[in-house]
C-alpha positions in Angstrom: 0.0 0.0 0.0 1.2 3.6 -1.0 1.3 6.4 1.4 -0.2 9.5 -0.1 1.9 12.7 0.7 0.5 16.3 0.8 2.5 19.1 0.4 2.4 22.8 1.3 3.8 26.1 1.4 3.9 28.5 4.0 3.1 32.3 4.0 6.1 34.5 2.7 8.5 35.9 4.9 11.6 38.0 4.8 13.5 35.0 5.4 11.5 32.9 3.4 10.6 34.8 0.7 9.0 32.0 -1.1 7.6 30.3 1.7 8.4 26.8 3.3 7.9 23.6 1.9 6.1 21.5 3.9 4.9 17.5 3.4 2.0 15.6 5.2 2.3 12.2 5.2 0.3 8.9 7.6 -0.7 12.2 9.9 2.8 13.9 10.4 3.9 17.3 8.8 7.5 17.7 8.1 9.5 21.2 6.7 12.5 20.9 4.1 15.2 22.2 6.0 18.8 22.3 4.9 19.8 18.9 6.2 16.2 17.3 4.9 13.2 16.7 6.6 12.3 18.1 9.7 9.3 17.0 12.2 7.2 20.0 12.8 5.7 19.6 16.4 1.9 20.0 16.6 -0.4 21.4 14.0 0.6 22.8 10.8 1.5 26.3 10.0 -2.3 28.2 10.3 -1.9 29.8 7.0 -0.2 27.3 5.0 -1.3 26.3 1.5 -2.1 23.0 0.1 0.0 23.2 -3.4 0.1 20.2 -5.7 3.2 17.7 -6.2 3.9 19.7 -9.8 3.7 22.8 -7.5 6.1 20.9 -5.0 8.8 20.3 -8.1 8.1 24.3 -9.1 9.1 25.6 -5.6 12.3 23.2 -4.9 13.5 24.5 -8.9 13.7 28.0 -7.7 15.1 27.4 -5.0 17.9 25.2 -6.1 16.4 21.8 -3.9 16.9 18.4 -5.2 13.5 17.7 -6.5 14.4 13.8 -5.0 13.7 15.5 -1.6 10.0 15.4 -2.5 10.3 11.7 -2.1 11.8 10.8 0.7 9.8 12.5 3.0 9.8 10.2 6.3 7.4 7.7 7.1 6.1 7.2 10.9 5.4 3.8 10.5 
């Protein structure tokens, strides 16, 4: 059985001026960080935006992520 991820973006920021990435996967959330995925703690981010996988690979091209990332987003099984 396949685990469907979700990703999202986070609002804009000065230090994020294109938002975070974030995935969604078997109930966890997760931010691309510079080292890969990072648990996020609680809920997601209020204002953050489902995008769609093609959306995903448009964000990590500008800026400069590996678009394998998308991919191996953890599983908490």
């Amino acid at each position: 059985m396949t685990t469907m991820t979700r990703y999202l973006r986070t609002e804009q920021t000065m230090a994020f001026p294109h938002g975070r990435l974030i995935a969604s996967r078997e109930g966890a959330n997760y931010v691309l960080a510079p080292d890969g995925w990072d648990h996020l703690a609680g809920p997601r981010p209020r204002h953050a935006m489902f995008v769609s996988r093609e959306e995903a690979e448009d964000w990590c091209e500008r800026e400069g992520w590996d678009l394998h990332l998308l991919d191996d987003v953890p599983t908490t099984s």
